[in-house]
N, CA, C and O atoms as a Tinker XYZ file with bonds, in Angstrom:
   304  protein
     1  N      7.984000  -24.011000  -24.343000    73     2
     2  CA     8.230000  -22.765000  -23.664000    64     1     3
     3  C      7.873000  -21.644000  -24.635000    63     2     4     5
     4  O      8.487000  -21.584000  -25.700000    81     3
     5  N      6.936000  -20.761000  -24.348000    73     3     6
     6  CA     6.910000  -19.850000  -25.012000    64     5     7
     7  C      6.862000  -18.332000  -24.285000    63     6     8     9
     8  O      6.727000  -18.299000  -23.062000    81     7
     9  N      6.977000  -17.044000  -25.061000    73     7    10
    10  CA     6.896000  -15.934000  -24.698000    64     9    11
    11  C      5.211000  -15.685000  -23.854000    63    10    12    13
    12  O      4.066000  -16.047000  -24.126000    81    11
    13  N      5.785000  -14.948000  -22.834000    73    11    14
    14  CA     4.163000  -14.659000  -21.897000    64    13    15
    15  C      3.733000  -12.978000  -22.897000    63    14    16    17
    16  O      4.271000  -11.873000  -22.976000    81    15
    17  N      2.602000  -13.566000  -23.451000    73    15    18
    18  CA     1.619000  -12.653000  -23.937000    64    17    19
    19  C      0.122000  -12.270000  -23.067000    63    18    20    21
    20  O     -0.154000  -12.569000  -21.905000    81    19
    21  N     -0.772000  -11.454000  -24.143000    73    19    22
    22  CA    -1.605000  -11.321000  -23.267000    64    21    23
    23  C     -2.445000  -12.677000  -22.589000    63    22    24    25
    24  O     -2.506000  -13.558000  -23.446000    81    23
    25  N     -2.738000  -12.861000  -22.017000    73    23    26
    26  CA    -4.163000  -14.182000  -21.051000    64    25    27
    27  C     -5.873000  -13.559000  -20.943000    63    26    28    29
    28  O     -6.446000  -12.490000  -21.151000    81    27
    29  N     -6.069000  -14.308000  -20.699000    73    27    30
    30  CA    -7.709000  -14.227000  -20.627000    64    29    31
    31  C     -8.270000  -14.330000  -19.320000    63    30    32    33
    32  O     -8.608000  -15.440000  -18.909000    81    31
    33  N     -8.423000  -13.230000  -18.559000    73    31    34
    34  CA    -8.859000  -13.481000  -16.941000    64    33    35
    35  C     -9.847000  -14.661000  -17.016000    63    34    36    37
    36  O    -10.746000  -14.925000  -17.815000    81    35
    37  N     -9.367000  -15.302000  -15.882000    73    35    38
    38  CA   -10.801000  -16.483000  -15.328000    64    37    39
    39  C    -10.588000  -15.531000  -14.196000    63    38    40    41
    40  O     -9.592000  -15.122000  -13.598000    81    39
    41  N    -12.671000  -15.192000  -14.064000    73    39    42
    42  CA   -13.256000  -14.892000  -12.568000    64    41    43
    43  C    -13.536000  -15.379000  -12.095000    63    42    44    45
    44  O    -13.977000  -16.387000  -12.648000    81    43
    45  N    -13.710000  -15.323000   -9.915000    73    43    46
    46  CA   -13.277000  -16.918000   -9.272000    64    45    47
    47  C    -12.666000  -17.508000   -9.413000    63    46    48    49
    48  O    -12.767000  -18.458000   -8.637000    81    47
    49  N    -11.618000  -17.601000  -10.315000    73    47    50
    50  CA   -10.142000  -18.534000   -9.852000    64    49    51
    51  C     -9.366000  -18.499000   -9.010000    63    50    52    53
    52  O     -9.219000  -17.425000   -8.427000    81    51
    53  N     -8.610000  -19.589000   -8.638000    73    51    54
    54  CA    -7.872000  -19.270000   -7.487000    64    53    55
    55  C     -6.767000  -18.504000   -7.816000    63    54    56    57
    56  O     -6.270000  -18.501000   -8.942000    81    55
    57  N     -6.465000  -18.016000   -7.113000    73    55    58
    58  CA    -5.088000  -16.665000   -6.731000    64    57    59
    59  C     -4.117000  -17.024000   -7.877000    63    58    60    61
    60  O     -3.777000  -16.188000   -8.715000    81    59
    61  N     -3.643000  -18.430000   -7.877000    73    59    62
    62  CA    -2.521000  -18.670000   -8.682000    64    61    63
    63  C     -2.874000  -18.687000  -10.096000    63    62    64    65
    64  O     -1.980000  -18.564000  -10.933000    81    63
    65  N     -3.916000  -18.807000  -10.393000    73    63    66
    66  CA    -4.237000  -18.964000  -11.762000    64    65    67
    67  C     -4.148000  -17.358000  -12.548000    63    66    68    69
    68  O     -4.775000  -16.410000  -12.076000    81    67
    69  N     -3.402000  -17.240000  -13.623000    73    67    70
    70  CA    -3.192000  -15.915000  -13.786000    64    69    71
    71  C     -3.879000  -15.904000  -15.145000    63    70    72    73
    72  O     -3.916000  -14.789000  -15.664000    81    71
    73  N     -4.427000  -16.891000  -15.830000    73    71    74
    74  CA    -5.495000  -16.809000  -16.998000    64    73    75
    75  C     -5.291000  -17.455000  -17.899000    63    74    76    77
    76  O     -4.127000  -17.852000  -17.970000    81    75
    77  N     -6.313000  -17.930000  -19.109000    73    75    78
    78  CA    -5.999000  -18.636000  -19.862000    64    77    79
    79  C     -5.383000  -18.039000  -20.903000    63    78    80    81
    80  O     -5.294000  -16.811000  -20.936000    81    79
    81  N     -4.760000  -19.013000  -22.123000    73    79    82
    82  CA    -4.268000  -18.387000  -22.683000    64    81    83
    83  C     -4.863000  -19.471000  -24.092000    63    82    84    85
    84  O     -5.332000  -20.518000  -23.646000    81    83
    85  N     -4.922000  -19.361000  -26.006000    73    83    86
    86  CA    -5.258000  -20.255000  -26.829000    64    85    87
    87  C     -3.692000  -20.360000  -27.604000    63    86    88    89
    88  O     -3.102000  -19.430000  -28.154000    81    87
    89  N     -3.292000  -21.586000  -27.482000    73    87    90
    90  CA    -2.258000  -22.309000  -27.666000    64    89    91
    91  C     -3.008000  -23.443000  -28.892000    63    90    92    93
    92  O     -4.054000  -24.089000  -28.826000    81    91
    93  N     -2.063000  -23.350000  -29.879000    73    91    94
    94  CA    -2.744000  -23.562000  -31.330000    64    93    95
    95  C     -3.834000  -24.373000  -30.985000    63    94    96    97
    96  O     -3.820000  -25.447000  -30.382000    81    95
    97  N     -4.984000  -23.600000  -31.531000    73    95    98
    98  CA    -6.346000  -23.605000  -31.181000    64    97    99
    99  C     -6.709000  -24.891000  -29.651000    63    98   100   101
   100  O     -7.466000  -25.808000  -29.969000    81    99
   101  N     -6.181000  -24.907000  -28.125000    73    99   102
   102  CA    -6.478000  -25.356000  -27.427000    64   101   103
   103  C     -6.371000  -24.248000  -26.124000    63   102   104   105
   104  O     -5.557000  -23.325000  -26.085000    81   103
   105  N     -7.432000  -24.572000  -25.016000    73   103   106
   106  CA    -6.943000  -23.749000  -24.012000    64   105   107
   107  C     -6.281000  -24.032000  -22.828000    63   106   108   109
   108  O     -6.454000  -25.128000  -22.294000    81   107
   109  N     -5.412000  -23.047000  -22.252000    73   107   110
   110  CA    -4.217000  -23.724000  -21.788000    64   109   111
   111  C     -4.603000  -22.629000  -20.314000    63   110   112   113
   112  O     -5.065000  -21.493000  -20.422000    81   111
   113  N     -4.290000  -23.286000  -19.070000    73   111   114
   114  CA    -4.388000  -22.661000  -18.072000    64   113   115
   115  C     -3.067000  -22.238000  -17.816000    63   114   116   117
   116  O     -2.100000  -22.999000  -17.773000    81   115
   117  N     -3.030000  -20.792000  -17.617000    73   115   118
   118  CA    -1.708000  -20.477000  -16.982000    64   117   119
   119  C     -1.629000  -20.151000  -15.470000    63   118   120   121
   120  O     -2.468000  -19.422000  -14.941000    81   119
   121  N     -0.396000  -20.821000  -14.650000    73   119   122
   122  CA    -0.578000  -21.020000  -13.093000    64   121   123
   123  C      0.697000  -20.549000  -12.518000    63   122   124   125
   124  O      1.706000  -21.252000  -12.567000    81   123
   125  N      0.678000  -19.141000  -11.864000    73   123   126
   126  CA     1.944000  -18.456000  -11.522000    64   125   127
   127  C      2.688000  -19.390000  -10.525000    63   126   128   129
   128  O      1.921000  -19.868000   -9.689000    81   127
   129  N      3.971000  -19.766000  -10.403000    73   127   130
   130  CA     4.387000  -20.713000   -9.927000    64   129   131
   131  C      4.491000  -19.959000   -8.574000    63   130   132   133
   132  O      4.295000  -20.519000   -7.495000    81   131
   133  N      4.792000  -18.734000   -8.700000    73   131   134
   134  CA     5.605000  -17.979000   -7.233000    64   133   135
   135  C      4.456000  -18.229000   -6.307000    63   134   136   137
   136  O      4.739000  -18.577000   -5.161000    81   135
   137  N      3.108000  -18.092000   -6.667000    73   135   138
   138  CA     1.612000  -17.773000   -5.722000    64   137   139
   139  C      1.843000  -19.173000   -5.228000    63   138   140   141
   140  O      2.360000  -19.435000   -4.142000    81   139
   141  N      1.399000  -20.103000   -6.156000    73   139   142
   142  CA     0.981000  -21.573000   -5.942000    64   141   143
   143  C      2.405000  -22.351000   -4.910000    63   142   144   145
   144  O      2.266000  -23.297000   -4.136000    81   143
   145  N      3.475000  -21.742000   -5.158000    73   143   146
   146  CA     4.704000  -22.398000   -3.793000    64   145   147
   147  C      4.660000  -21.418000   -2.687000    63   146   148   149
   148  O      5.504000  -21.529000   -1.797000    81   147
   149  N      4.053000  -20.767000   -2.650000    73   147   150
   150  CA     3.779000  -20.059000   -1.749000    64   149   151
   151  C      4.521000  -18.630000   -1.295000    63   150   152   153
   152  O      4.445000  -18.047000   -0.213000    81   151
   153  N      5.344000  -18.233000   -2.628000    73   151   154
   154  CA     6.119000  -17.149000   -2.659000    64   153   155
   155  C      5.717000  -15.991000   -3.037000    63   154   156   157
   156  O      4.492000  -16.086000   -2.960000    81   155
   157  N      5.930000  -15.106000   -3.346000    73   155   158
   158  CA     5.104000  -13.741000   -4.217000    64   157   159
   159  C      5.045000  -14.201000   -5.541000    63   158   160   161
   160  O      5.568000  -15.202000   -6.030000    81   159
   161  N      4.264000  -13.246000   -6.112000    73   159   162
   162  CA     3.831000  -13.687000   -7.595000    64   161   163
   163  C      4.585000  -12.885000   -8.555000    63   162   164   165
   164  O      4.893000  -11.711000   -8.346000    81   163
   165  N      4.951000  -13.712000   -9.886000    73   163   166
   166  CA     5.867000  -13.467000  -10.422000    64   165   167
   167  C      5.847000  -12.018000  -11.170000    63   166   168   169
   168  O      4.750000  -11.687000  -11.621000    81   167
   169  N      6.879000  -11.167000  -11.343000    73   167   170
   170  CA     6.679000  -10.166000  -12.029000    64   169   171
   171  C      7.305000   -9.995000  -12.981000    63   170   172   173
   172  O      8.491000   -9.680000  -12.887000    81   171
   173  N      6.564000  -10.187000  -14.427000    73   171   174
   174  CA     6.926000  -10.054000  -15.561000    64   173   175
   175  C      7.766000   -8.998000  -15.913000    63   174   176   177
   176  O      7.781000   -7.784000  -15.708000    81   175
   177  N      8.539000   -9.896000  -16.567000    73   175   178
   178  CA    10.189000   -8.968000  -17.132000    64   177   179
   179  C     10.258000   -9.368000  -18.457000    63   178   180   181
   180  O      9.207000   -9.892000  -18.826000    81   179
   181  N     11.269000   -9.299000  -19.447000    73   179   182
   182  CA    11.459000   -9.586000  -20.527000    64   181   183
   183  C     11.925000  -11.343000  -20.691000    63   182   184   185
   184  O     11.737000  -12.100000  -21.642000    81   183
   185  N     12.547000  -11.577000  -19.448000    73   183   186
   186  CA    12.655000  -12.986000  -19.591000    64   185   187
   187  C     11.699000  -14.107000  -19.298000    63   186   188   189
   188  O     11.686000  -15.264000  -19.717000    81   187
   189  N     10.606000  -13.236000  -18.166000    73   187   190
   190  CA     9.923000  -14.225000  -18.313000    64   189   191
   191  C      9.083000  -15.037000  -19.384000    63   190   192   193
   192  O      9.055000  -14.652000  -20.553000    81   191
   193  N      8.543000  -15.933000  -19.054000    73   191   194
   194  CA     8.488000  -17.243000  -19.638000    64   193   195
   195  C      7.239000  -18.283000  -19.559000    63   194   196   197
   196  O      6.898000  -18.394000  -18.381000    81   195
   197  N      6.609000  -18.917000  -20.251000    73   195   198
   198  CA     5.356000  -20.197000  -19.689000    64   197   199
   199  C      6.376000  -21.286000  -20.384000    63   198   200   201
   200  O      6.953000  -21.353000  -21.469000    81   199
   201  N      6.312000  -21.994000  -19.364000    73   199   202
   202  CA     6.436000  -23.596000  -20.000000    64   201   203
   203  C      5.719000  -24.167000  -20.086000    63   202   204   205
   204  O      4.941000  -24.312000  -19.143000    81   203
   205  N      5.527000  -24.942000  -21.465000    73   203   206
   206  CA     4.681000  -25.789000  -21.300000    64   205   207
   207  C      4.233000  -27.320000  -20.620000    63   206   208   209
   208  O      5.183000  -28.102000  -20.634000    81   207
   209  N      3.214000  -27.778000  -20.146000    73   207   210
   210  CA     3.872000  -29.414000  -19.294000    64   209   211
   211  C      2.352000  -29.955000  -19.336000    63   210   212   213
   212  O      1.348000  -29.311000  -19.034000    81   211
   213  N      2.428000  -31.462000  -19.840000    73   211   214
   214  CA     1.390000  -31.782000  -20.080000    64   213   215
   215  C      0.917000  -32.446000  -18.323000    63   214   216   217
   216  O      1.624000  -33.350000  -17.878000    81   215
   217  N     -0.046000  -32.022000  -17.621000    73   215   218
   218  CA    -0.786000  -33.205000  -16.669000    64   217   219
   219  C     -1.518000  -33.598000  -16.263000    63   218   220   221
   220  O     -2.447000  -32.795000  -16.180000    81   219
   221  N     -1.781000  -34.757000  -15.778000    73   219   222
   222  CA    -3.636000  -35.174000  -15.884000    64   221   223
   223  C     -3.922000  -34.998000  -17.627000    63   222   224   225
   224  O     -4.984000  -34.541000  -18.050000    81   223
   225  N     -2.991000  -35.361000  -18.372000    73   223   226
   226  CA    -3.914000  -35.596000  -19.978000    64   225   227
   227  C     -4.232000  -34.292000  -20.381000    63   226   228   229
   228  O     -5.087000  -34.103000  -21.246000    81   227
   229  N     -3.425000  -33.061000  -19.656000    73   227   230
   230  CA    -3.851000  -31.383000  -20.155000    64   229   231
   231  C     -2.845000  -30.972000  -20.284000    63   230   232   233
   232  O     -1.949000  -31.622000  -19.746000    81   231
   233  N     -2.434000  -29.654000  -21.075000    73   231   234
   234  CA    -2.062000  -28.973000  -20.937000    64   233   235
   235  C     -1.854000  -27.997000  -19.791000    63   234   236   237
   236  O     -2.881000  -27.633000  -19.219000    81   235
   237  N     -0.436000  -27.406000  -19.263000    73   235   238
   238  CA    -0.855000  -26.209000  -18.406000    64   237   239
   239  C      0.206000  -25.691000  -18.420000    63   238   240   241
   240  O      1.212000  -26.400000  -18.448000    81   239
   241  N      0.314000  -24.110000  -18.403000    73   239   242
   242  CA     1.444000  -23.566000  -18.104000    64   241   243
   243  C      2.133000  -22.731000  -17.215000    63   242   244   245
   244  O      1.601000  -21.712000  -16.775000    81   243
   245  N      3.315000  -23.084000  -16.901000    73   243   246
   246  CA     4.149000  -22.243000  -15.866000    64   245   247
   247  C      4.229000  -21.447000  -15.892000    63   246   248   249
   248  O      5.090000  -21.148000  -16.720000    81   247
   249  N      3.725000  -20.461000  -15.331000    73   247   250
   250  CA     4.897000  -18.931000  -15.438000    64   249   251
   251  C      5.983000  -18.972000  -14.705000    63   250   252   253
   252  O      6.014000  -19.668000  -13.691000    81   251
   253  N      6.988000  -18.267000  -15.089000    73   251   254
   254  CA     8.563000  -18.554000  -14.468000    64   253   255
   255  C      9.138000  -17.263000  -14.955000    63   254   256   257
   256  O      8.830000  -16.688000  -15.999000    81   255
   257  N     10.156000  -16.822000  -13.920000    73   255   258
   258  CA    10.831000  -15.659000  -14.161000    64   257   259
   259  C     11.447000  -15.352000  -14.910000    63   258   260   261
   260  O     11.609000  -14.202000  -15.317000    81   259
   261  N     12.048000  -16.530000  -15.349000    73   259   262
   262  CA    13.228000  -16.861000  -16.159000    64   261   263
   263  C     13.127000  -18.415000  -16.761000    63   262   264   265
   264  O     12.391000  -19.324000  -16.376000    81   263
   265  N     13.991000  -18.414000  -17.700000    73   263   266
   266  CA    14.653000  -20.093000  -18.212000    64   265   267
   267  C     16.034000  -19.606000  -18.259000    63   266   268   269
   268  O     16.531000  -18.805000  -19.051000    81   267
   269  N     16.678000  -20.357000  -17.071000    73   267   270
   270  CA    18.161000  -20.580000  -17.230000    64   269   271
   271  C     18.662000  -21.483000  -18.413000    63   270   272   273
   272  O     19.450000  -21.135000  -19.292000    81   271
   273  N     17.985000  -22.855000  -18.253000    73   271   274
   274  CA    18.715000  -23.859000  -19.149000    64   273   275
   275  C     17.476000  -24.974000  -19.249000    63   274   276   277
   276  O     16.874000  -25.212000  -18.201000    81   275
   277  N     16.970000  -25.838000  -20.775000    73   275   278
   278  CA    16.032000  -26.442000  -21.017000    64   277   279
   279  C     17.123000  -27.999000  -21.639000    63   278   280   281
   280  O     18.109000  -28.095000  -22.369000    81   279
   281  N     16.281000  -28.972000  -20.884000    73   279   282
   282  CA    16.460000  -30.139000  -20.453000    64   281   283
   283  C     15.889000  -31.626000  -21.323000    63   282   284   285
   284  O     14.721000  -31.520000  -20.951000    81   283
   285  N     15.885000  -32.375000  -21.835000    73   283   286
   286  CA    15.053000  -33.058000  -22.114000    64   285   287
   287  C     15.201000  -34.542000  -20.697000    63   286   288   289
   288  O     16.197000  -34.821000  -20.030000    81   287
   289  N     13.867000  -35.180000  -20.666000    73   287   290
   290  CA    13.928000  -36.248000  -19.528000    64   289   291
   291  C     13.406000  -37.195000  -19.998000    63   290   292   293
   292  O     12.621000  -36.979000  -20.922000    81   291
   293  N     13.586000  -38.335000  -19.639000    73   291   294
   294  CA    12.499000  -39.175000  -20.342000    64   293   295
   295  C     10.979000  -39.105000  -19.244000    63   294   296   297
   296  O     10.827000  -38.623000  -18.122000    81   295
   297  N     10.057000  -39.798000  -20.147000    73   295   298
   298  CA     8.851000  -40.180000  -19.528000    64   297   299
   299  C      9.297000  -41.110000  -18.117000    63   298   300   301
   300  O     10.374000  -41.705000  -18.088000    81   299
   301  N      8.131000  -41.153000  -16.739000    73   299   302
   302  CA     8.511000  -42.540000  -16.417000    64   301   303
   303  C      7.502000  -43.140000  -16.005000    63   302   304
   304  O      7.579000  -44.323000  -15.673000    81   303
């Protein structure tokens, strides 16, 4: 989880994609969660947030309004 800084527009991306970002030296897609569930898109406050989550073998990150509370799970 880290602090949302500046991103790197991708042109032609879809709606939810709000840009990349370089995450020690890799690039990481960031994907507004609110667009992509079909809600409004998130509006950055001081709490918001990217999580990080590896899938499909990548990196990608959440934007989220907030982090209430961080979890560990296992793999399955």
């Amino acid at each position: 989880m880290i602090q949302v800084g500046d991103s790197t527009v991708v042109y032609q991306s879809p709606a939810y994609v709000r840009g990349i970002i370089n995450l020690r030296g890799k690039i990481v897609t960031v994907v507004d969660l609110g667009i992509k569930l079909g809600l409004s898109a998130i509006k950055l406050g001081e709490d918001s947030r990217i999580i990080i989550v590896e899938w499909n073998h990548e990196q990608v990150g959440l934007l989220v309004v907030e982090v209430a509370e961080v979890i560990n799970l296992d793999k399955i």
